[in-house]
C-alpha positions in Angstrom: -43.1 -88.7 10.2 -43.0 -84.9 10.9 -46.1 -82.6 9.9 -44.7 -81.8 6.8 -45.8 -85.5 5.7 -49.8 -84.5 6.7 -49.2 -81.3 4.4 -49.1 -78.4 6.8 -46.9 -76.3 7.2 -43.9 -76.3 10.0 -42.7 -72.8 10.7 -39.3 -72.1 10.0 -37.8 -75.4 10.4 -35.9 -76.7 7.2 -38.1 -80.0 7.0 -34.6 -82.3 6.6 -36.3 -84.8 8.2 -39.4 -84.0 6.8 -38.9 -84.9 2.7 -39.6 -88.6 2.2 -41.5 -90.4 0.4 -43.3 -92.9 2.9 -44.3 -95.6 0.0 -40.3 -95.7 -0.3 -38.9 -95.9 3.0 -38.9 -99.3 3.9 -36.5 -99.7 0.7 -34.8 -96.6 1.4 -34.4 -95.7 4.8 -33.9 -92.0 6.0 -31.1 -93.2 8.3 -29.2 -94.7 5.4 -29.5 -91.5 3.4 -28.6 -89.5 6.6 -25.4 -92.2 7.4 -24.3 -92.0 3.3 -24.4 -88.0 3.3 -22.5 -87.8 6.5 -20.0 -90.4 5.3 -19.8 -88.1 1.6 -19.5 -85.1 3.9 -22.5 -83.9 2.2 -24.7 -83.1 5.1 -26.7 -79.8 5.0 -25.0 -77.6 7.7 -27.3 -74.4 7.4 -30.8 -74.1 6.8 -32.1 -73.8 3.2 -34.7 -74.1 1.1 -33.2 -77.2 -0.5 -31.5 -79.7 2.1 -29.1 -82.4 0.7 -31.8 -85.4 2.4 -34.4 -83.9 0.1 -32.5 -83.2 -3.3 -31.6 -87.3 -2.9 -35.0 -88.0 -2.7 -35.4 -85.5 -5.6 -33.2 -87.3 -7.8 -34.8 -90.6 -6.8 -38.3 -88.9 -8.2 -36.4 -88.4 -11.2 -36.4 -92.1 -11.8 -40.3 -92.2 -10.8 -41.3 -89.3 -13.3 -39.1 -89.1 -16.0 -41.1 -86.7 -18.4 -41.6 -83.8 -15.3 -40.4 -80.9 -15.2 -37.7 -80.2 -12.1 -39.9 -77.9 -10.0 -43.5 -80.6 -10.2 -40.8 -83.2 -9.0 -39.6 -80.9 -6.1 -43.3 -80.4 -5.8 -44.1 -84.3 -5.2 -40.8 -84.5 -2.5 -42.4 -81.2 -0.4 -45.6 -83.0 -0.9 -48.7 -80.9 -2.9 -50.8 -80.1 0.0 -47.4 -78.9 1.6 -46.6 -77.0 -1.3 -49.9 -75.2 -1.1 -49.7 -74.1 1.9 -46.3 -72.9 2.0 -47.9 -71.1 -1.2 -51.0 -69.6 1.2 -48.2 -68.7 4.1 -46.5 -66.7 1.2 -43.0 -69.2 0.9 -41.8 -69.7 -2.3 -40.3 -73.1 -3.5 -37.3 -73.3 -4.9 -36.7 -72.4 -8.5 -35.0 -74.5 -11.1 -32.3 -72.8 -10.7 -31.5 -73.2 -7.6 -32.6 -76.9 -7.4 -29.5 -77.3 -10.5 -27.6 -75.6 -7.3 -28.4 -78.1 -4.9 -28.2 -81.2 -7.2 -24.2 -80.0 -8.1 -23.7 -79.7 -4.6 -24.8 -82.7 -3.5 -22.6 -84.7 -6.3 -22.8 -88.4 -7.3 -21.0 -89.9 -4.9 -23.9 -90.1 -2.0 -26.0 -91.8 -4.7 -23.9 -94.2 -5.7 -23.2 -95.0 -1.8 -26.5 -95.2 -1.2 -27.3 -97.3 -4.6 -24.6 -100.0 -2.5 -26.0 -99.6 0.8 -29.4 -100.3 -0.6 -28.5 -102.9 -3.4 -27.8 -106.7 -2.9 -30.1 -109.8 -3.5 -33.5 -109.9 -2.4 -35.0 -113.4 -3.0 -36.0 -115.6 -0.3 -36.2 -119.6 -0.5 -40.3 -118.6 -1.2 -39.7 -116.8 -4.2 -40.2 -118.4 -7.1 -38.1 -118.8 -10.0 -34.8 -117.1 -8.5 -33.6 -120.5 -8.4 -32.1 -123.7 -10.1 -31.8 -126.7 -8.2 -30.9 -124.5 -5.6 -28.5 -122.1 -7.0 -29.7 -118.4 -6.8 -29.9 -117.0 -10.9 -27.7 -113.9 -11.8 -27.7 -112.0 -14.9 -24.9 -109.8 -16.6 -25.2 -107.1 -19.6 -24.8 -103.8 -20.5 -27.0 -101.1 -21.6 -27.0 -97.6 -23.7 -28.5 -94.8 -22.6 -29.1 -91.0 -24.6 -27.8 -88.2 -22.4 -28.6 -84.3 -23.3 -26.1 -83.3 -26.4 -23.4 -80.9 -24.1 -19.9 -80.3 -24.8 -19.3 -81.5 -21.3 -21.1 -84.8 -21.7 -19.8 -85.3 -25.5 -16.3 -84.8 -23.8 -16.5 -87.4 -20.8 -18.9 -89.7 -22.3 -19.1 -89.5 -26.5 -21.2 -89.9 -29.0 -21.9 -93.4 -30.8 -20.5 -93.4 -34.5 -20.5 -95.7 -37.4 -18.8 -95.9 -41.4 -20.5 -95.3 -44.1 -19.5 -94.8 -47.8 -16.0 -94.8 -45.8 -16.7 -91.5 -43.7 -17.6 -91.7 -39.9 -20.7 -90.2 -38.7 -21.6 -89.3 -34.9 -24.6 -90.4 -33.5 -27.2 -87.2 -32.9 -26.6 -87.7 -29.0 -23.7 -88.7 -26.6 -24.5 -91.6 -24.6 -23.3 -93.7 -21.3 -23.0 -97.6 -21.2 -23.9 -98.8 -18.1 -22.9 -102.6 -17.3 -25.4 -104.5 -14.9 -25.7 -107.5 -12.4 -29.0 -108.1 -12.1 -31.2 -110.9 -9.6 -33.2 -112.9 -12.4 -36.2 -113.7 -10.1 -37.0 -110.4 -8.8 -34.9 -108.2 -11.7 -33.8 -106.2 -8.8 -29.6 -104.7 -9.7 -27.3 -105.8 -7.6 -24.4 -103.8 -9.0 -23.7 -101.3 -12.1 -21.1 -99.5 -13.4 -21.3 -96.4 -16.0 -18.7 -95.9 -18.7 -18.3 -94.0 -21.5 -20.1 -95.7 -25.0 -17.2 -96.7 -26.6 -16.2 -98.8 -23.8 -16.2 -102.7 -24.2 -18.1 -104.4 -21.4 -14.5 -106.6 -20.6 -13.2 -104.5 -17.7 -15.9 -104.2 -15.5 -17.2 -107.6 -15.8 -14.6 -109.1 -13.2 -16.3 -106.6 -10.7 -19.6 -107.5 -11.4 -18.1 -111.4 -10.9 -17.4 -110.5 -7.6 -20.4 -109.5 -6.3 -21.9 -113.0 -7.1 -22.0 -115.3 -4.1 -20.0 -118.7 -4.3 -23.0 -121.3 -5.2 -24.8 -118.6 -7.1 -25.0 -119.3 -11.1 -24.8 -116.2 -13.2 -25.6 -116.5 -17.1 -24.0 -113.7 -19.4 -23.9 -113.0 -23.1 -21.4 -113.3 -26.3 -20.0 -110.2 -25.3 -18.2 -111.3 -21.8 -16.7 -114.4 -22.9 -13.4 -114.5 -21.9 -10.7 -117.3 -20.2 -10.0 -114.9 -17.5 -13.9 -114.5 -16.0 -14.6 -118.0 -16.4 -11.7 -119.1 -14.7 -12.1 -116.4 -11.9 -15.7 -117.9 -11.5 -14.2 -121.0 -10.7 -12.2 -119.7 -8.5 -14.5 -117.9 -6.0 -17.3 -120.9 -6.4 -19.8 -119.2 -8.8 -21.3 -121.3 -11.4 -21.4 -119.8 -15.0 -23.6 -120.2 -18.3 -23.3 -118.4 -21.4 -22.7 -118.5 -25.3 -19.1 -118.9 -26.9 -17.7 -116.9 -30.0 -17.7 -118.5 -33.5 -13.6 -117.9 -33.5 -13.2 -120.1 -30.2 -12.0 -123.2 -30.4 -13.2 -125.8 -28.3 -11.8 -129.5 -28.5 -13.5 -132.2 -26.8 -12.3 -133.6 -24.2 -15.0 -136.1 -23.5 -18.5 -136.8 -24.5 -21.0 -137.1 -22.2 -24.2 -138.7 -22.5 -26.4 -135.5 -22.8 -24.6 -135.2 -26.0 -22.5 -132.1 -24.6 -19.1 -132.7 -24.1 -16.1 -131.3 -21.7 -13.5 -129.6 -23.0 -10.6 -127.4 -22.1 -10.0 -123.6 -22.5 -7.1 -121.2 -22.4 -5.9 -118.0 -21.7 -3.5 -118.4 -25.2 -3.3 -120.4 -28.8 0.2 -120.8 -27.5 -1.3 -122.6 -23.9 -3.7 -124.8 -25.8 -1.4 -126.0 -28.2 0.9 -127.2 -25.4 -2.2 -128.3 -23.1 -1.1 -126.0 -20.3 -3.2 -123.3 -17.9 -6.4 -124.9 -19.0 -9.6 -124.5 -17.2 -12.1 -127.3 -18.1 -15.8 -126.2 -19.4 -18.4 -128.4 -20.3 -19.8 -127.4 -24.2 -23.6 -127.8 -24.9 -24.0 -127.3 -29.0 -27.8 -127.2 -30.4 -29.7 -125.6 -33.3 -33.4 -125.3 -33.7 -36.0 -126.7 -36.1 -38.5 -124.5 -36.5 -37.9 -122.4 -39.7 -39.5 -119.2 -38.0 -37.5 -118.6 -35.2 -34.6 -117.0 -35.6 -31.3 -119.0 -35.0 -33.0 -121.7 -36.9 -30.1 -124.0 -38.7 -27.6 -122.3 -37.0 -25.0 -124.0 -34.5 -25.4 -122.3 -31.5 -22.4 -123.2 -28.2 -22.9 -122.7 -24.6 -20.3 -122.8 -22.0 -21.0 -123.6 -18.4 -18.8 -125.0 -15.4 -21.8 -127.3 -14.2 -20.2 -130.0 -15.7 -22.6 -133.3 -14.1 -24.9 -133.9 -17.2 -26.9 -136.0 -15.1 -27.7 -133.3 -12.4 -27.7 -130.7 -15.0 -29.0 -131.9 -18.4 -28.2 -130.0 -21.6 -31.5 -129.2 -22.0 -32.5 -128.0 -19.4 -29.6 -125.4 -19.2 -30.3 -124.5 -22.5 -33.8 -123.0 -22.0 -32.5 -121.7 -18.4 -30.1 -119.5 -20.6 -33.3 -118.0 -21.6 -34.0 -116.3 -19.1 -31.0 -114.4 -18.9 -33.5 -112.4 -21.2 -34.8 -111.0 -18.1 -32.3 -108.1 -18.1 -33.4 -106.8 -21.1 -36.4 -107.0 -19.7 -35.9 -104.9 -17.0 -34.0 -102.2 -19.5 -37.2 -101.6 -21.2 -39.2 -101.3 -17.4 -36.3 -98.6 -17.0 -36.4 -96.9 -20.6 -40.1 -97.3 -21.7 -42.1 -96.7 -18.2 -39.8 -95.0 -16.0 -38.1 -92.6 -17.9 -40.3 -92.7 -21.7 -38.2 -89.7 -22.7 -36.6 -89.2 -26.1 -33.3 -88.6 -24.7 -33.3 -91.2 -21.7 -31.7 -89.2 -18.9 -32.0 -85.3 -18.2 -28.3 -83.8 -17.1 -26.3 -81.3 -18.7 -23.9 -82.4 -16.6 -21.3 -85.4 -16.3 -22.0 -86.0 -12.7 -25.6 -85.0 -12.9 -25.3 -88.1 -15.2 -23.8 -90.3 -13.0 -26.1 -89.2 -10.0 -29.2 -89.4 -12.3 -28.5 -93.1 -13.6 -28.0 -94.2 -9.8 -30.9 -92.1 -8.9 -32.9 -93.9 -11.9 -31.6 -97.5 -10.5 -32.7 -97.0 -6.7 -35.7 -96.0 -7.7 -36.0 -99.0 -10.5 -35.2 -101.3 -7.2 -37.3 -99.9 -5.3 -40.1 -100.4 -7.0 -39.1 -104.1 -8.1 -38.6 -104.9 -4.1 -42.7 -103.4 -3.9 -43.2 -106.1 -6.7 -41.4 -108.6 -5.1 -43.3 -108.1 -1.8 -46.6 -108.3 -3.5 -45.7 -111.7 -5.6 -44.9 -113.4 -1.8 -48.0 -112.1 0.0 -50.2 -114.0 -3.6 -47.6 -116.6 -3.8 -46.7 -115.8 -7.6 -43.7 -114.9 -9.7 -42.6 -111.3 -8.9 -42.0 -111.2 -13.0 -45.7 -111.8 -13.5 -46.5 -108.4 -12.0 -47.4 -105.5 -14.1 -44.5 -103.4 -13.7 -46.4 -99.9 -15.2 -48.6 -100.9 -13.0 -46.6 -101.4 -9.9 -45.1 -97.9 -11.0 -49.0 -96.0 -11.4 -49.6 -96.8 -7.7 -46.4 -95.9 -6.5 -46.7 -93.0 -7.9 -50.8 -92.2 -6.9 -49.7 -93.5 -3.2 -46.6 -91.3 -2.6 -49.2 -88.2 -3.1 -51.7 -89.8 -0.8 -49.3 -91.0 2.0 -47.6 -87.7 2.0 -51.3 -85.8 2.5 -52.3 -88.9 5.4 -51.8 -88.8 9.1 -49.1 -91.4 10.3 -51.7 -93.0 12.2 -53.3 -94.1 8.3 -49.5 -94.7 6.9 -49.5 -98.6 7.7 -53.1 -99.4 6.3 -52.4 -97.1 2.9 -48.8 -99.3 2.6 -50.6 -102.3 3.1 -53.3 -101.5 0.8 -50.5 -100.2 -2.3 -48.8 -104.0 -1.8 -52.3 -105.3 -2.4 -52.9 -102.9 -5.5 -49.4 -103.9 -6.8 -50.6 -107.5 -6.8 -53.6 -107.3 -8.5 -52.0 -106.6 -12.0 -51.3 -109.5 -13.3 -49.3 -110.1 -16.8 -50.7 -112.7 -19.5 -49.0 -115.8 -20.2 -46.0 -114.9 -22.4 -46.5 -115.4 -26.1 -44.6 -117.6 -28.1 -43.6 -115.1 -30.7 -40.5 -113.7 -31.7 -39.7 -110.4 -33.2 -36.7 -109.4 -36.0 -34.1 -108.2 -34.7 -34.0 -105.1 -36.2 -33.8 -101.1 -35.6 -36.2 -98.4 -37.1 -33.4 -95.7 -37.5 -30.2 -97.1 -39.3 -27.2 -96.9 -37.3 -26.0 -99.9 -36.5 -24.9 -103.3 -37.8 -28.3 -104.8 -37.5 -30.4 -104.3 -40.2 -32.9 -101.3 -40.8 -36.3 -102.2 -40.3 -38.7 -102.6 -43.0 -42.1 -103.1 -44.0 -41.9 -107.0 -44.2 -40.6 -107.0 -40.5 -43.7 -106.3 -39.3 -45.7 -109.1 -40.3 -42.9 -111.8 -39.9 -43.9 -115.9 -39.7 -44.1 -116.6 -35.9 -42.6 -119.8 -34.8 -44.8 -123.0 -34.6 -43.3 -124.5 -31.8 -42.1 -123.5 -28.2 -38.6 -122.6 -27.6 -38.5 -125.9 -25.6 -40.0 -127.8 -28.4 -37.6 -126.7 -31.2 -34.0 -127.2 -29.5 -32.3 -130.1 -31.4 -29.1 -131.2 -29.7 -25.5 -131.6 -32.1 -24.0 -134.4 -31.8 
């Protein structure tokens, strides 16, 4: 680390080297984001008061303090003692204007390289729950976010809309969708790709497919059900799990003794009709029993290729799909802690977007590969870890590291893993809540005053799943 990290000062060298954040840099390395912007060709070649090394780490404190303003993030990157004395030796920082400058120059592309150099699974054979019976858990789904209300952003991205009394109506902001694969045990995103809103999460799910490993199990939702991704699963050797359409149909093939059955399914009516092209899937149907939780009376299908009831019983897949929950989870860390914003990112920009959303996931990663290496050193689930919490100390020990001589640097990162494990999350209440919105514009209903007392279930999740026969 140069003397720039110790907060002093350093002549009239243009401290390239010298923006970091320390907390960060065993997640990030500097000689990734050095090897990314040479291979970008977006190297700084002159000196300047903002160098392309530091705006990266600029955008990356984006995703660390979502409500400040651009010039108190630039401020946190230079370092605050730095700041001040660069202020004492009569050096200005840069303005926002010119750190808009720097961020177009620099471009998306370098963060999204350096979201793939930096992405990929984490979890080790000691972590715990990023496994079933051996096969490492993926997650797909797709996400919304609000983007600043430009004409630029309107035009590339768009605006939600919806009928009503037979007239459309835009949504008040445009918005990106970005699609996910995500490492259930550690939450950490393996891969994501951002599209427009109106764009169905179909395409890019074979991409996401492909960064699974064969062996790997990967559950997804209603919404990427299709012939072609199952059968490309079984294809490269990853496992699948996830919920079938009401308008498929699925004819048994056999019954096994779970009370699931296999069955066959096609790319065309046309193909099933004349039993041809089929891929077989094995069917798990169940309902639940417990009046207050929703679903309750309802048929309810998964699909999965682990088709050996015996090794893989109906019910225990059934409450494994649960957890593909754990991808909304980490949505909220990324809307409600990191950014807690009205409108979720900050760009005016289309590829300020794109560069802030991968700036917003490295940072997300980051701080869920912190979590992770906490939950090994206590021997715990890296999901019952605090993440607000996790995010507080990053945040107080990127200050202090940045003031500290190097010599302190490997007792204060020590000491942040051992603050990051002390927060530890209750045990998860068994309570559900309505799926409904507070502002009406959707499908789902608008939420009301009896929605916020609603019966909570009397048993488990595991408790209440009655298998159809």
């Amino acid at each position: 680390m140069g003397i720039i990290g110790q907060g002093r000062p350093n002549g009239e060298s243009n401290f390239s080297d010298e923006f970091l954040f320390e907390a960060l840099t065993r997640y990030v390395p500097t000689q990734t984001i050095d090897r990314v912007l040479t291979k970008t060709d977006r190297q700084s070649r002159r000196v300047c008061k903002a160098p392309a090394p530091a705006v990266v780490w600029l955008v990356i404190a984006i995703g660390l303090w979502g409500d400040a303003s651009i010039t108190s993030l630039w401020r946190q990157v230079v370092g605050t003692l730095a700041s001040l004395w660069l202020a004492a030796a009569g050096r200005k920082l840069p303005g926002k204007s010119t750190l808009s400058e720097a961020r177009s120059r620099l471009g998306a592309r370098p963060l999204r390289q350096l979201f793939l150099a930096t992405a990929g699974a984490s979890a080790t054979a000691s972590t715990k729950s990023a496994r079933y019976k051996g096969m490492p858990l993926k997650a797909m789904d797709g996400q919304d976010y609000t983007i600043p209300d430009t004409p630029a952003n309107v035009k590339a991205f768009g605006k939600p809309s919806t009928a009503r009394d037979g007239k459309g109506i835009m949504g008040a902001y445009p918005q990106i969708h970005t699609n996910r694969l995500i490492e259930v045990g550690t939450r950490a995103t393996i891969e994501a790709v951002i599209k427009p809103q109106d764009h169905n999460e179909h395409p890019t799910a074979p991409h996401l497919l492909r960064h699974c490993r064969p062996g790997d199990l990967v559950m997804w939702d209603c919404g990427f059900y299709s012939y072609k991704l199952i059968k490309q699963a079984v294809e490269q050797g990853t496992f699948m799990l996830g919920p079938v359409p009401s308008h498929v149909v699925l004819e048994p093939v056999r019954t096994l003794a779970d009370g699931s059955y296999l069955a066959r399914i096609h790319p065309t009516p046309h193909d099933r009709k004349h039993n041809r092209n089929g891929v077989i899937v094995r069917v798990i149907e169940y309902t639940f029993d417990d009046p207050a939780r929703t679903g309750h009376g309802e048929k309810h299908r998964l699909v999965t290729t682990l088709l050996d009831a015996e090794l893989y019983p109906a019910h225990e897949l059934i409450v494994l799909y649960h957890q593909r929950w754990e991808i909304e989870i980490a949505n909220d860390e990324i809307v409600t802690h990191q950014l807690a914003r009205r409108v979720d990112l900050r760009s005016l920009t289309p590829t300020g977007v794109v560069q802030e959303m991968y700036g917003i996931l490295l940072a997300h990663n980051a701080i869920r590969a912190l979590m992770h290496e906490a939950a090994l050193s206590i021997d715990v689930d890296p999901r019952t870890l605090s993440f607000i919490h996790a995010v507080r100390v990053v945040r107080e020990t990127i200050a202090v590291m940045r003031s500290a001589p190097t010599s302190a640097l490997p007792f204060l990162y020590a000491a942040m893993i051992a603050k990051i494990a002390e927060e530890m999350l209750p045990p998860r209440d068994n309570r559900i809540n309505p799926r409904v919105i507070k502002v009406k514009m959707s499908n789902w209903p608008k939420k009301r005053e009896e929605h916020y007392r609603a019966p909570q279930p009397k048993k488990s999740f595991n408790d209440s799943i009655v298998m159809l026969k």
